[in-house]
N, C-alpha and C positions, 0 to 999 in steps of 0.2 A: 553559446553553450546551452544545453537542455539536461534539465535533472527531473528524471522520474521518482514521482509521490508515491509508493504503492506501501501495500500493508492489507491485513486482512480486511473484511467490511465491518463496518465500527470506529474503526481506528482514529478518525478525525480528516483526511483524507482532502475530501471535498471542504469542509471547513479551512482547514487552513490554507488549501490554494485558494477558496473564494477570499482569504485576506488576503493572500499576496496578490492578488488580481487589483483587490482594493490600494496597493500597492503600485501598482503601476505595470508589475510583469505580466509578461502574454503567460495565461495557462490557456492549456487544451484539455476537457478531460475527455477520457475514452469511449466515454458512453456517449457521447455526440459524433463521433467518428469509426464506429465498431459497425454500425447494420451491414456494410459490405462484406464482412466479414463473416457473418453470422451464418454455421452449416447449420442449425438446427437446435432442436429444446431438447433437454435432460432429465423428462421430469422424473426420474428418480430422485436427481438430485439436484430439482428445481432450477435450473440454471441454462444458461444460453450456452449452444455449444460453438467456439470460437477458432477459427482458423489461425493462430497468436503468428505462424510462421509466416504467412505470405501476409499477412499484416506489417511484419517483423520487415517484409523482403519489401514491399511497396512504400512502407512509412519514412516522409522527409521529414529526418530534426528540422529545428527549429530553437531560434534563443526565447528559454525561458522555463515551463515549468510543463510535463506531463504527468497527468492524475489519473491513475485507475488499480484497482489491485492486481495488475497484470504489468505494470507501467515499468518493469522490470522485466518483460520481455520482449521489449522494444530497444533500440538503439540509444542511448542514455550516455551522456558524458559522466555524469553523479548520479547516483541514487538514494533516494530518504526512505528507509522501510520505517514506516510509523507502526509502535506497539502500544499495547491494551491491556492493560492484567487481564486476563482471562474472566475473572466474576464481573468486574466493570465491561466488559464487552457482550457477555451473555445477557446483561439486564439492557443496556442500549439497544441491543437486535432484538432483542422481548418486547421493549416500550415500540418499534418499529413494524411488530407485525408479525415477524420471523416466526416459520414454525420450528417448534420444537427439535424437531432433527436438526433443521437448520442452522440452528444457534449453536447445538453439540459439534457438529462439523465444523462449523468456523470458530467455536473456542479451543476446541482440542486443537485447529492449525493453528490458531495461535500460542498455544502453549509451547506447541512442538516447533515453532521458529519456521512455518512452513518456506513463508516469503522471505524472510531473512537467508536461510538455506538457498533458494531458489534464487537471491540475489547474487552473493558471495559465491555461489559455484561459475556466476558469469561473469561477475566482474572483478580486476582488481582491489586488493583489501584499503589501496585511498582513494578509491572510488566512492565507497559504501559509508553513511550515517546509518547509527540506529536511533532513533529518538521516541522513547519512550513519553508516551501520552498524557499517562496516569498521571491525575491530580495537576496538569499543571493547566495554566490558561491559553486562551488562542494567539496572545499577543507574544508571549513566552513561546511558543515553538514556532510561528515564524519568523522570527528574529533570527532561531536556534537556525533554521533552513535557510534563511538570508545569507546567515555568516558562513554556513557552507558552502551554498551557492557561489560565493562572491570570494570562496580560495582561504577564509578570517580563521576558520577554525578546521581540523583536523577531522577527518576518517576517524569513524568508530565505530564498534560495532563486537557482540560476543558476551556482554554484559549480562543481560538480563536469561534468567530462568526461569520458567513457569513452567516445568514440567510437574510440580505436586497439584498442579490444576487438570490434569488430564485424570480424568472418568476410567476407571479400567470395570468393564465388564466380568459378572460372575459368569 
């Protein structure tokens, strides 16, 4: 069985598969398997531009764990979409370097449930975890992902709101 990690960047992400790896599960993450895929640069909106379909169409599962904020548009038996309050994720991408625009784009998706949306419209609803970031420790959401992974605990997902963190322009 393979369960996709995704969530906005921030999110925790790469941390907690580096625990589960420490764990003993194969993860994969994206960024080590994506260059074939790569049509080109965005620099409007700094970003690599990605071929996600014939990626989608070439990529063999695998038991264990895919990591990337796109890892929901891959073939996924489960999915973990990790979230971030919104303020807590604009100062993470700020202490990383992020510019400015940068950090408004990826807080606003995450207010607005981007990859959450983007999951749940592909998958069945016990397919899908939502597990919320905020404040907790790394040992604390792999567990949470373990039990999922491993059938213990329940699909969820639909909870969380963060839309009074979205920015509306005058």
């Amino acid at each position: 069985m393979m369960c996709g990690i995704t969530g906005t960047p921030g999110t925790g992400k790469s941390t907690v598969t580096d625990e589960l790896a420490r764990r003993g599960y194969r993860v994969v993450h994206i960024t080590d398997i994506v260059q074939p895929y790569v049509l080109g640069k965005d620099p409007e909106r700094d970003t690599q531009i990605i071929d996600t379909d014939r990626m989608a169409d070439e990529f063999v599962p695998f038991d264990g764990f895919l990591e990337g904020h796109f890892a929901h548009l891959l073939p996924c038996d489960r999915v973990v979409v990790l979230r971030l309050r919104p303020d807590e994720l604009a100062a993470r991408l700020s202490a990383r370097g992020y510019l400015r625009e940068k950090i408004v784009e990826n807080r606003d998706a995450e207010a607005l449930d981007v990859c959450l949306i983007e999951t749940v419209d592909t998958y069945e609803p016990s397919q899908v975890l939502e597990l919320d970031t905020t404040g907790r420790n790394l040992s604390d959401c792999a567990d949470t992902i373990e039990q999922f992974f491993e059938g213990k605990i329940p699909a969820s997902f639909g909870l969380i709101d963060w839309s009074a963190f979205v920015e509306v322009s005058p």
